[in-house]
C-alpha positions, 0 to 999 in steps of 0.5 A: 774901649778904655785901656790901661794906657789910656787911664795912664796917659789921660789928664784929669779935668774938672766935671762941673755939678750936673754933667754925668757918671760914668754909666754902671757898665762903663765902671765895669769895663775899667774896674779890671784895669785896676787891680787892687780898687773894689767899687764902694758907696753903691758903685759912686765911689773907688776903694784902694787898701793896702797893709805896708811893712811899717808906719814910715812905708805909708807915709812916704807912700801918702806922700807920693800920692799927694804929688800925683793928686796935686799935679792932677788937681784930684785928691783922694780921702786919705786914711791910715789905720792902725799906724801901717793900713792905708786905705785911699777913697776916690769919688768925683765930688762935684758930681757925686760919683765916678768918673775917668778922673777916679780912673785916671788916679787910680792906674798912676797910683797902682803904678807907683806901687810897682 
């Protein structure tokens, strides 16, 4: 059973074309480790949105973002909205669906967010 701390502690890794998804209950058994993410793209794709105080809070916030994508090499579809509504979409490309890496960046940036 994956824990909060496993995703927090877990490094991201490539998945190359072929390898597998996360199976529809393995999904289920992480989505409540992160609060906030609701499934998107029937179930292949992770959904973080979130309305800050003001334009300059989502940029800082993107940015800090960034670092952690960088630094794991797993980026996020980035958009904000109406100049404060940031909404992050994660998917593990390369296999078209979700994997622990969408997981993984999940929890850290959850954890940025205090």
């Amino acid at each position: 059973m994956t824990t909060l701390n496993d995703l927090l502690n877990g490094q991201c890794h490539e998945y190359a074309k072929g390898e597998p998804t996360l199976t529809p209950a393995a999904v289920q058994e992480r989505l409540p480790l992160v609060p906030g993410w609701e499934l998107v793209d029937d179930g292949k794709g992770l959904r973080f949105t979130e309305r800050k105080a003001d334009f300059q809070t989502v940029i800082d916030f993107v940015v800090e973002v960034a670092k952690i994508a960088e630094e794991q090499k797993h980026h996020p579809d980035i958009q904000v909205r109406s100049y404060r509504t940031l909404q992050l979409d994660f998917s593990t490309h390369s296999i078209g669906g979700l994997t622990d890496n969408d997981f993984i960046m999940a929890a850290r940036i959850n954890a940025l967010r205090g």
